[in-house]
C-alpha positions as CSV (number, residue, x, y, z in Angstrom):
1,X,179.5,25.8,103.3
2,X,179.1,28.9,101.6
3,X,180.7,32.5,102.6
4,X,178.7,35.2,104.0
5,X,180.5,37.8,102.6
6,X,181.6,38.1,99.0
7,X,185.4,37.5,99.2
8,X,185.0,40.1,95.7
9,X,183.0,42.9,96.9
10,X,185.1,45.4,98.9
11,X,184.0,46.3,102.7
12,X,182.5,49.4,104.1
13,X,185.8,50.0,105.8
14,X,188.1,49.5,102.9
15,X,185.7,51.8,100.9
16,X,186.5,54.3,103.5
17,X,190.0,54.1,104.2
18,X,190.4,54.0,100.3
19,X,188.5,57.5,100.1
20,X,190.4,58.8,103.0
21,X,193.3,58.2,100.8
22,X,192.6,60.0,97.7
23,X,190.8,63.1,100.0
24,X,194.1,63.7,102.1
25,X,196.3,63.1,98.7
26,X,194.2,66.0,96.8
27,X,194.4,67.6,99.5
28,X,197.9,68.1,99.7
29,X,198.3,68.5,95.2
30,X,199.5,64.9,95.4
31,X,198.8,62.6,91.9
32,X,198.4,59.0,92.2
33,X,201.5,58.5,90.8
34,X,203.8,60.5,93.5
35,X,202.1,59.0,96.2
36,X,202.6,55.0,94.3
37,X,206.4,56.2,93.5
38,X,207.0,57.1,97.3
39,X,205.6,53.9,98.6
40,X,207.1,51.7,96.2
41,X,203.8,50.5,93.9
42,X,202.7,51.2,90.4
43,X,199.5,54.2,90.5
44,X,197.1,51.5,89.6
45,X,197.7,49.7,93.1
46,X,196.8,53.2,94.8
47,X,194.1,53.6,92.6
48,X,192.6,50.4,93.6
49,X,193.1,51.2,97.4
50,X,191.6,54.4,97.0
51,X,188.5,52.2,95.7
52,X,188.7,50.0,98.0
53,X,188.7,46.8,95.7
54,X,192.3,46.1,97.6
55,X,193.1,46.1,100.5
56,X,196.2,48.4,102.3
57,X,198.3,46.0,104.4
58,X,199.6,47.4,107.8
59,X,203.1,48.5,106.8
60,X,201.7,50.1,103.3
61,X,199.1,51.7,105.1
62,X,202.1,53.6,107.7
63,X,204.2,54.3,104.5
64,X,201.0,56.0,102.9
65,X,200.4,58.1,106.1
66,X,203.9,59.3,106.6
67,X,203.6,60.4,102.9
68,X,200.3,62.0,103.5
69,X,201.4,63.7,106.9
70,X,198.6,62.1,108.7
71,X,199.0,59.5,111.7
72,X,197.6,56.0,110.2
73,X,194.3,56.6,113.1
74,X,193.6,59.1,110.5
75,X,192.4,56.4,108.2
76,X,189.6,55.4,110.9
77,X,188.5,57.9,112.6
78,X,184.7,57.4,113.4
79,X,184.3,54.2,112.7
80,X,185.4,52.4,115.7
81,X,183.2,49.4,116.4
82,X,181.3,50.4,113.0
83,X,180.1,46.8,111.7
84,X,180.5,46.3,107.8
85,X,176.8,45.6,107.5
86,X,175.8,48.9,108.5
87,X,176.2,52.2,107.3
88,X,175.8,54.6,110.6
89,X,179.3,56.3,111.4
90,X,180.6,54.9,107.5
91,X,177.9,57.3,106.1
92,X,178.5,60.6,107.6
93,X,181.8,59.9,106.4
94,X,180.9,58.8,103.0
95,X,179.1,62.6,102.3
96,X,182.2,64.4,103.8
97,X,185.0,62.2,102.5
98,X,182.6,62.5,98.8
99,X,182.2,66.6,98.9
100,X,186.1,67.3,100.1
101,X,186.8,64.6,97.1
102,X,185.1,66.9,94.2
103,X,186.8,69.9,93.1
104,X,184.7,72.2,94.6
105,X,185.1,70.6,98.0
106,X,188.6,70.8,97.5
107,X,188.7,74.4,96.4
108,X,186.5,75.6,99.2
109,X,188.9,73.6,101.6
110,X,192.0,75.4,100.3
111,X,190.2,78.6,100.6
112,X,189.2,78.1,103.7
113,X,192.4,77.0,105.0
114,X,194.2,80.4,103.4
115,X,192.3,82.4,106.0
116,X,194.3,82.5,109.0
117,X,192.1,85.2,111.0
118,X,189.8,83.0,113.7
119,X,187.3,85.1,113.9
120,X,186.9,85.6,110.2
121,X,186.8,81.7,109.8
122,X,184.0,81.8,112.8
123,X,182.0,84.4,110.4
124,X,182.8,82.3,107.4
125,X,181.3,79.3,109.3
126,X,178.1,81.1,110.5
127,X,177.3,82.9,106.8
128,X,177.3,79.2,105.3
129,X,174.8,77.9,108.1
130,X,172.8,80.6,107.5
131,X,172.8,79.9,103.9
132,X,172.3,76.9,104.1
133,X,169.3,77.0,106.5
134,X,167.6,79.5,103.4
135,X,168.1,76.4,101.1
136,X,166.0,74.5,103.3
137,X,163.4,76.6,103.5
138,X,162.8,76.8,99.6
């Protein structure tokens, strides 16, 4: 009796814990190998979980949020009930988790962050819609 799954191939939500990983580590200046030394693994083990070709147990998985400052819910957010076969809720997350993982994601995060005026975040918000709604009419 064969498998249906490929006991080798990493799932959808491993992928996207894995990226969720690396995002919130950038995110905070972190290297891979500060975040292996502070949970006890070498920095190839966290790069593989932030590939998602292994998988983070339950206790590792606390120990990386604590370091990260994130509850572990953080990890899988959105993708309740998301089924492995499908793509739905994993693929919004894919493009968001992908852009804040690029340097100019994380730059524009940072920058974004640094302004602490509401109301000049709200106009920050609206002047990237609006650019973005010229792009699409090109």
């Amino acid at each position: 009796m064969s498998k249906s799954v490929n006991a080798k191939e990493p799932s959808a939500v491993d992928i996207e814990v894995g990226r969720r990983i690396r995002m919130q580590r950038r995110v905070l200046g972190m290297s891979q190998s500060a975040l292996a030394e502070r949970v006890s693994v070498t920095f190839q083990q966290v790069q593989k979980y932030e590939k998602g070709s292994n998988r983070v147990g339950a206790s590792r998985l606390q120990g990386i949020a604590d370091c990260l400052n994130v509850p572990v819910s953080f990890f899988f957010e959105g993708m309740a009930g998301a089924d492995e076969s499908e793509s739905g809720s994993v693929k919004g997350m894919d493009d968001l988790t992908g852009f804040i993982s690029t340097a100019e994601g994380l730059a524009l995060n940072r920058a974004f962050l640094a302004v602490k005026d509401p109301r000049i975040r709200q106009k920050i918000v609206g002047l990237v819609k609006s650019l973005a709604s010229l792009e699409g009419d090109d």
